[in-house]
N, C-alpha and C positions, 0 to 999 in steps of 0.2 A: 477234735473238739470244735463244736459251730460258734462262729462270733453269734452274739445277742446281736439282737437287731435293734438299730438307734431309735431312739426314742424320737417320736413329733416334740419340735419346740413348745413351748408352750404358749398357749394364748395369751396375751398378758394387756390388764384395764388397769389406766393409770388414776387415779382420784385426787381430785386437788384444789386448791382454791385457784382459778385461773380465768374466767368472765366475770363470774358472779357474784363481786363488789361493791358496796356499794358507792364505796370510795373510788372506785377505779384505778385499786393502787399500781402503780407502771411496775413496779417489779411481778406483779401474780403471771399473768399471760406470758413472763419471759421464762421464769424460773419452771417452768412445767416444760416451756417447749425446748429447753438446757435438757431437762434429764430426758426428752422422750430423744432430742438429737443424741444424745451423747449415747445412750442405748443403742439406736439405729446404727451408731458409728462402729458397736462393738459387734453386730451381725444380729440386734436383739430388736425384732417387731414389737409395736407395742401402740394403742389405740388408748386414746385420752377419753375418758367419759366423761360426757357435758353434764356436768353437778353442779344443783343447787345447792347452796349450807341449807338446814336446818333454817338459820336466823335468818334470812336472806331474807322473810315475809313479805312475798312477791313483792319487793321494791323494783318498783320501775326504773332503769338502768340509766337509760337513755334520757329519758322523761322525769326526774324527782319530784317536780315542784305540786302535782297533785297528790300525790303520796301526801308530803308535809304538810300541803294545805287542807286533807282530811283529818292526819294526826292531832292538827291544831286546832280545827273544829270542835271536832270529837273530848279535846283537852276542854276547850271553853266551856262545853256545856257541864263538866262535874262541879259535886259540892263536896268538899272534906266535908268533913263530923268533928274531925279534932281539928286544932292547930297546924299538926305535924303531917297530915295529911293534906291542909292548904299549904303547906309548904312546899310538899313535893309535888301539888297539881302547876302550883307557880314557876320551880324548877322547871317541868316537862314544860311548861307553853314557853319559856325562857330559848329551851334549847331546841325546839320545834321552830318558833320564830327567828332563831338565828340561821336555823339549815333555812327554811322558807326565803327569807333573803336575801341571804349566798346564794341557793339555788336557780332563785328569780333574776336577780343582778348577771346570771353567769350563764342560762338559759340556752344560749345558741351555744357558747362556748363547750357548753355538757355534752349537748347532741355530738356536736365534732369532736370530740373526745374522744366519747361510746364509740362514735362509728370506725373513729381509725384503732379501737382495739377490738373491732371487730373485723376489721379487716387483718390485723394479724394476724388473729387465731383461724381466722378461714382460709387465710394465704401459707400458714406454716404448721399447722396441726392435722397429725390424722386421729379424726376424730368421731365420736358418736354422733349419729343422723340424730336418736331423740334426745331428750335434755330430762335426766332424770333424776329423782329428788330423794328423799330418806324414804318415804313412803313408797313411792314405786320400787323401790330395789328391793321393796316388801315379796314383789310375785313377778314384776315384769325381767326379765333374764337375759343381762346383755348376754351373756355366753364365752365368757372370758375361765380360762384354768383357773389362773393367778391374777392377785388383785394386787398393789401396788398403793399404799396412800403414800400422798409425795409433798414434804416439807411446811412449812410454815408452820402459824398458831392453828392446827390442824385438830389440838387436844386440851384444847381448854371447855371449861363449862359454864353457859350463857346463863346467865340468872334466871331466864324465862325460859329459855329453851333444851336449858342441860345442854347435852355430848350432843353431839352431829355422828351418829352410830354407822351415818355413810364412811366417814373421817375415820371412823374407828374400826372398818370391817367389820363391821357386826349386823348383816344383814340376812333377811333367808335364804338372798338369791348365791352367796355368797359363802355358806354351809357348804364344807365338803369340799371347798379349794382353798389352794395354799395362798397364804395371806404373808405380805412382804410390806415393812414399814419403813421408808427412807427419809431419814434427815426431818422427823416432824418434832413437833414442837407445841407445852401447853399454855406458851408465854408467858406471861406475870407466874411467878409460880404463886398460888395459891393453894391456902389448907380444901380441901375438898374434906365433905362432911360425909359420916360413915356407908351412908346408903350411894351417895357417890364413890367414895374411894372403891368399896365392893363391887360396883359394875364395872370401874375405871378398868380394872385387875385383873376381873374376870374376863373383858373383852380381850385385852390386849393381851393374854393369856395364852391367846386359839392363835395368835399372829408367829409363824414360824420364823421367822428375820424381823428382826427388833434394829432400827437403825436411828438415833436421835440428834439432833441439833447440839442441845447444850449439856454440860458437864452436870450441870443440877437434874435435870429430869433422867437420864443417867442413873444416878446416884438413889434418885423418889425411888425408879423400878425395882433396880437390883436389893432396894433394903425390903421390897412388901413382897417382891418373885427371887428370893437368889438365885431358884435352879432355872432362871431364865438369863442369857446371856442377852447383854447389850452392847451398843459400839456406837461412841461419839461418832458422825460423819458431817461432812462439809455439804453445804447447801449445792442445790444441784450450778447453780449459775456461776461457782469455784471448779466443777467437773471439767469444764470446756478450757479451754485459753482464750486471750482477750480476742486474735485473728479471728474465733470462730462468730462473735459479734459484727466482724467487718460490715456481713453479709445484709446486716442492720441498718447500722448505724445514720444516721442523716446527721451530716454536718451543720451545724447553726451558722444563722448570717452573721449574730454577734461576735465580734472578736474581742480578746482582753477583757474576760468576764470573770468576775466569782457566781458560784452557783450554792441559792442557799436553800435546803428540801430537807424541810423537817416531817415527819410520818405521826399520827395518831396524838401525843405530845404536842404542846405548841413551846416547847426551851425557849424563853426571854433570854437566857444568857445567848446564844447564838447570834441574835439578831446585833447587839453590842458589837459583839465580836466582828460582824462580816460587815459590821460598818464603818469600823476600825480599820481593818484590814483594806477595803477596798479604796476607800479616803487615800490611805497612807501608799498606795501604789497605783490610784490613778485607773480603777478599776470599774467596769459596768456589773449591777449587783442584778443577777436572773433569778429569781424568787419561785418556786417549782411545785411546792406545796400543791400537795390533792385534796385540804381542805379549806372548802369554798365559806369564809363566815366573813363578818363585818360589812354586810352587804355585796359580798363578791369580792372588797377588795382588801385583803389581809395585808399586802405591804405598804398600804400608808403610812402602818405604823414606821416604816423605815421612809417614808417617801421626803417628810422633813429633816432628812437628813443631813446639812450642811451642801442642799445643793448634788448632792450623787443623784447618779442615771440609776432607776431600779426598772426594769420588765420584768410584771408579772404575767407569769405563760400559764395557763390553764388548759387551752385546747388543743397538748400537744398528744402523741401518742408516745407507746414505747420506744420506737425509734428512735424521736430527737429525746427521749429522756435519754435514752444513751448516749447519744452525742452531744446531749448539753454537761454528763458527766466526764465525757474521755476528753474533749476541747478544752474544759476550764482551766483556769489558773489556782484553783484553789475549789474546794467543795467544802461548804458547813453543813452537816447532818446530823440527825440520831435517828437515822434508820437507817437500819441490819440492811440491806441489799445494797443502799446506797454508797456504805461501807465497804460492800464484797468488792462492787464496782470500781471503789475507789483505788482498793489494792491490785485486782483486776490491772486495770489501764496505769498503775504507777502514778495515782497520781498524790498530789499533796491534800490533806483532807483532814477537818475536825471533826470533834463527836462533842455534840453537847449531851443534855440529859433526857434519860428517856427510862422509865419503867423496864422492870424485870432487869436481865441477867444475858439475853441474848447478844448485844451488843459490847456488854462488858466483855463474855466469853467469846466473840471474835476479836477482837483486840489482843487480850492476852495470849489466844492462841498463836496469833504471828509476830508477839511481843511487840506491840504497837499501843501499851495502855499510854504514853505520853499523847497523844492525839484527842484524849480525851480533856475539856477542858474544863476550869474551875477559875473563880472569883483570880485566884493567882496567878493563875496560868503565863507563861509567855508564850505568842504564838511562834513556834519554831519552825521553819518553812519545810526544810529537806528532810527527805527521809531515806534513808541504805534502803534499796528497795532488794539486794544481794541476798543479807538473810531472810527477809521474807520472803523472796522468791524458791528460798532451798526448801523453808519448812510447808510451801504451797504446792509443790513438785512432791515432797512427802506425806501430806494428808490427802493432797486427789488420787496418789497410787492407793494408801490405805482405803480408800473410802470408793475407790473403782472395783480394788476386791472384795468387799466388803457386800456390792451388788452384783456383780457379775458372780461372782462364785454360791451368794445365797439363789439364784437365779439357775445357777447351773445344776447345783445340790436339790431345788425342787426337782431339775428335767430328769434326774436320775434315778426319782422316786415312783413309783404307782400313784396314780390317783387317788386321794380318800375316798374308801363306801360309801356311799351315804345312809344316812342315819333313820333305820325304818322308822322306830319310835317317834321322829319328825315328821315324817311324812304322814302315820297315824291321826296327831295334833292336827293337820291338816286336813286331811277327808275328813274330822268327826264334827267341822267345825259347823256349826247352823245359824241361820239368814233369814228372815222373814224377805218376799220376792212382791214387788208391787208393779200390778200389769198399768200402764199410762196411756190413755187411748192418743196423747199426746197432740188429740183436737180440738173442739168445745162444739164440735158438731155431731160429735159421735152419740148414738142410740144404745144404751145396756140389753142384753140378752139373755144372762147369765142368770144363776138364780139370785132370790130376796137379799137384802142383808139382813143377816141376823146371826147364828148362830155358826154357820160356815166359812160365811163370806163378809167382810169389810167393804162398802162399797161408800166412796168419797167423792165429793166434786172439789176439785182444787180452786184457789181463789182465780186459778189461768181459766178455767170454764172446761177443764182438760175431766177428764173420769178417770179414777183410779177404783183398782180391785184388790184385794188381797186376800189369803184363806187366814181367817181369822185364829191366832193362838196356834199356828201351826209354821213351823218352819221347814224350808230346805234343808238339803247336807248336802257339803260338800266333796260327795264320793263320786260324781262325775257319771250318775246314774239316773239322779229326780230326771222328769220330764216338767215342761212348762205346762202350767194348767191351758187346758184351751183359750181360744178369741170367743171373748163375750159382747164385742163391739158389731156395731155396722154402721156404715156411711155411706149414705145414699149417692150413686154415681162412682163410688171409687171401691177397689178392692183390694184387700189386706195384701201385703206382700211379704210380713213376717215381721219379726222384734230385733232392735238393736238392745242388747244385754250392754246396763253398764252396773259397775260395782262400786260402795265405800270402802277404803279403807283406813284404821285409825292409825296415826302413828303418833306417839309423842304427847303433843299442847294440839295437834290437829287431825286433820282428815282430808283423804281427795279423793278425786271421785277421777274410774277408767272405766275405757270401752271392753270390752268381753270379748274378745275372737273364737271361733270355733275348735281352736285347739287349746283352748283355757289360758291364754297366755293377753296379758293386760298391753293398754296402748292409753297414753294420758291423752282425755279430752282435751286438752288445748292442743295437741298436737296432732291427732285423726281424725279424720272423716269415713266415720264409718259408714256412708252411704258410697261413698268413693271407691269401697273393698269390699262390696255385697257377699265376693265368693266366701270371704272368710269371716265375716261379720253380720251376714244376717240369717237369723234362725227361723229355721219355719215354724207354723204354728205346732204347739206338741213337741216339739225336738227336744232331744237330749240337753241338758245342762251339762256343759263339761267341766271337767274336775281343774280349780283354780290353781297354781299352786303359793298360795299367802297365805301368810295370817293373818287376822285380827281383820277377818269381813263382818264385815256390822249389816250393809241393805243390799238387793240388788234389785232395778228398777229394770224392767222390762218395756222398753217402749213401742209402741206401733209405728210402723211402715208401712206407708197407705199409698195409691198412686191413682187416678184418676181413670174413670172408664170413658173410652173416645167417643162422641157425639157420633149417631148413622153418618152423619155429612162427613164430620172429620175421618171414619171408616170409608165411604166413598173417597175420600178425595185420594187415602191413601191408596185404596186397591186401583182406584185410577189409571193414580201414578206409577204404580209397579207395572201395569198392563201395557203402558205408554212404552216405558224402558226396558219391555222384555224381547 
């Protein structure tokens, strides 16, 4: 009898919230590079995809302040109609002007920020070259087997923007391979309305390993899917031991410090409390918070404190966040990671209050609810970190097989077919194609406009064509109408193809390669990659593979014909060096 022959590992793209915050919360970029280490430890490769959210609405990372200050603009200039409409124009310029001058006040401190969490993820992530969004993962194909969305509020829905469908595995690129969800999470639990709940159900339906955060989302699946198994797991940054952050950590200059880092919530009870506490033992109070309001400086409100030392840190990165939690004498938090941290490194630590169930349910889970505090509270310093330690040894083993074995359970399978009927949907789709002479020098050749042909002059001075009432398809067969242009002194050198696509509340626009496969404008230069990007006149259109193409713009490439002199000087020069 012949052994089978082993299977190739699988490719595996991890998705997750990890640069692109706007908050620049210090837990994202750790908690991705936890589960891609802890993978790698177990002999499992695995490449992180550079993902935008959905909501992300190209905020500027590094930079906020002009973001805010067009938000604000933009707010000034409306008029409600009713009341309740001046009310909410006055909320938004309220909350616009308070990020504006946080943001303003804290400026240099941002940029330093950004950059040393850029420096992490380029120092400890193996990762995606491009940076791709809901809509590119419409056609452009990282080329991953198995997809991986990894932890946090990964499954909540934006008032504006709905589900993040990247968050959710629900992409085209993404049809036909096995979909694996760990430790995510849809925060605040809220009621989702029917036309939500229906796609909520339906996506995460196709997801073959179902892995969640808390006991309540859990509980939402198994009642709307029973024949879908689910499994509470531990956030990836509990996977590892505390040694495996050594490798981190920056010890802070401060010594005999409390550390107080509240997340999204701003709890008043805490601030009480850690001024209490720090009073009464003679303590410096490090204030940690990622959000920037009251002009940049949020711990004044503690700063009249009876005379206490307070530093506020904002331009630290993930590093000394770690080190300012494993060093402390004490931590006051209501944020879930700050919390894992805390048990992590043994240390002593409060939870004041914070929205949803996340926080409640790590607590209860290593029977640590007295940490939680209330108007009555006493603060009780020690904590048996023994049994916590036994039930943290027992849910990382649960929650290691829980991945490793759904991971192995894929390798053991065949690949799914893919799905002709989809691919159908996709060649039948049609585009109107508009050729851009992309000059305002260029001369028409082509025939009249009238009944065939569209012909436009755009406000650039540029000429645009199109065959009137007629579209492309895309079967990977149309040819490109001919070059109707000419430019005196220069000659054509062929079109750069780029295409729209819709996805969602928007649309973006990519470059076209010769083997139908997308590349986001902001991030090629298709003159850089002529071989595989520029089409000759007449050539084939190759077959995309996306949905939902709405235009494709055909642009000219033109390049200059040499002066007789500059032909002299050059055959010269060749004659010279021959």
């Amino acid at each position: 009898m012949k052994n089978k022959e082993s299977k190739k590992p699988l490719t595996i793209g991890l998705i997750s919230i990890n640069m692109h915050t706007k908050s620049l919360n210090f837990a994202c970029p750790i908690h991705t590079w936890a589960f891609q280490h802890f993978l790698d430890e177990n002999g499992i490769k695995s490449t992180v995809i550079d993902y935008v959210p959905n909501y992300n609405d190209n905020f500027p990372s590094r930079e906020p302040v002009p973001y805010y200050e067009k938000k604000y603009s933009d707010q000034l200039k409306k008029k409600g109609q009713t009341p309740e409409q001046e009310e909410e124009i006055a909320k938004k310029l309220k909350q616009y002007k308070d990020k504006l001058d946080g943001y303003t006040a804290l400026c240099e401190e941002r940029k330093a920020r950004f950059d040393k969490f850029q420096k992490f993820i380029d120092e400890n992530y193996v990762k995606t070259d491009i940076t791709y969004s809901e809509t590119l993962l419409d056609g452009a194909d990282p080329g991953f087997d198995c997809y991986i969305c990894v932890t946090d509020v990964i499954w909540a829905c934006d008032p504006y923007w709905g589900f993040d469908r990247g968050f959710l595995l629900d992409r085209p690129v993404m049809e036909d391979k096995w979909k694996i969800a760990y430790a995510a999470s849809r925060g605040v639990p809220k009621e989702f309305d029917a036309d939500q709940e229906k796609y909520f159900f339906d996506a995460i339906s196709k997801i073959e390993h179902i892995g969640v955060r808390e006991q309540s989302l859990k509980k939402y699946i198994e009642e709307n899917l029973p024949q879908k198994p689910v499994q509470v797991v531990l956030d990836p940054v509990l996977l590892l031991g505390a040694k495996e952050y050594d490798r981190f950590i920056a010890k802070p200059e401060e010594e005999k410090y409390v550390v107080l880092y509240y997340a999204m919530e701003r709890p008043k009870d805490l601030i009480g409390y850690v001024k209490r506490y720090a009073k009464k033992r003679g303590l410096i109070i490090v204030e940690l918070t990622h959000i920037p309001i009251d002009g940049g400086i949020m711990s004044k409100r503690i700063n009249d404190a009876d005379g206490l030392e307070v530093h506020y840190l904002y331009d630290i990165g993930p590093e000394e966040w770690l080190g300012y939690i494993k060093y402390a004498e004490c931590i006051f938090t209501n944020s879930f990671h700050a919390s894992c941290f805390s048990i992590l490194f043994h240390k002593k630590f409060f939870v004041g209050n914070r929205n949803g169930d996340k926080v409640s349910h790590l607590l209860e889970l290593f029977g640590l609810e007295r940490r939680k505090i209330s108007d009555a509270s006493e603060l009780q310093d020690e904590i048996d970190y023994a049994p916590v330690e036994e039930i943290l040894q027992r849910e990382r083993k649960k929650s290691a097989d829980f991945i490793l074995g759904a991971i192995r359970e894929l390798e053991s399978r065949e690949m799914p077919t893919p799905n002709p009927e989809r691919e159908s949907v996709k060649r039948a789709q049609q585009f109107p194609i508009a050729y851009n002479s992309k000059t305002d020098r260029c001369g028409y050749t082509g025939p009249a406009d009238g009944e065939k042909i569209t012909l436009l002059s755009l406000q650039s001075g540029n000429l645009e064509y199109r065959l009137k009432d007629i579209k492309a398809t895309n079967s990977g067969q149309e040819p490109l109408l001919p070059l109707h242009y000419t430019w005196e002194g220069h000659v054509f050198r062929g079109w750069h193809l780029r295409v729209r696509i819709h996805s969602g509340n928007g649309s973006e626009w990519f470059w076209v390669k010769k083997d139908g496969s997308l590349a986001p404008m902001k991030q090629y230069d298709p003159e850089a990659h002529a071989d595989e990007a520029l089409f000759a006149n007449k050539s084939t259109i190759p077959y995309i593979p996306a949905y939902d193409l709405s235009i494709m713009v055909a642009d000219g490439v033109w390049s200059k014909i040499p002066s007789k002199k500059t032909l002299h000087e050059i055959l010269r020069g060749f004659l010279r060096h021959s």
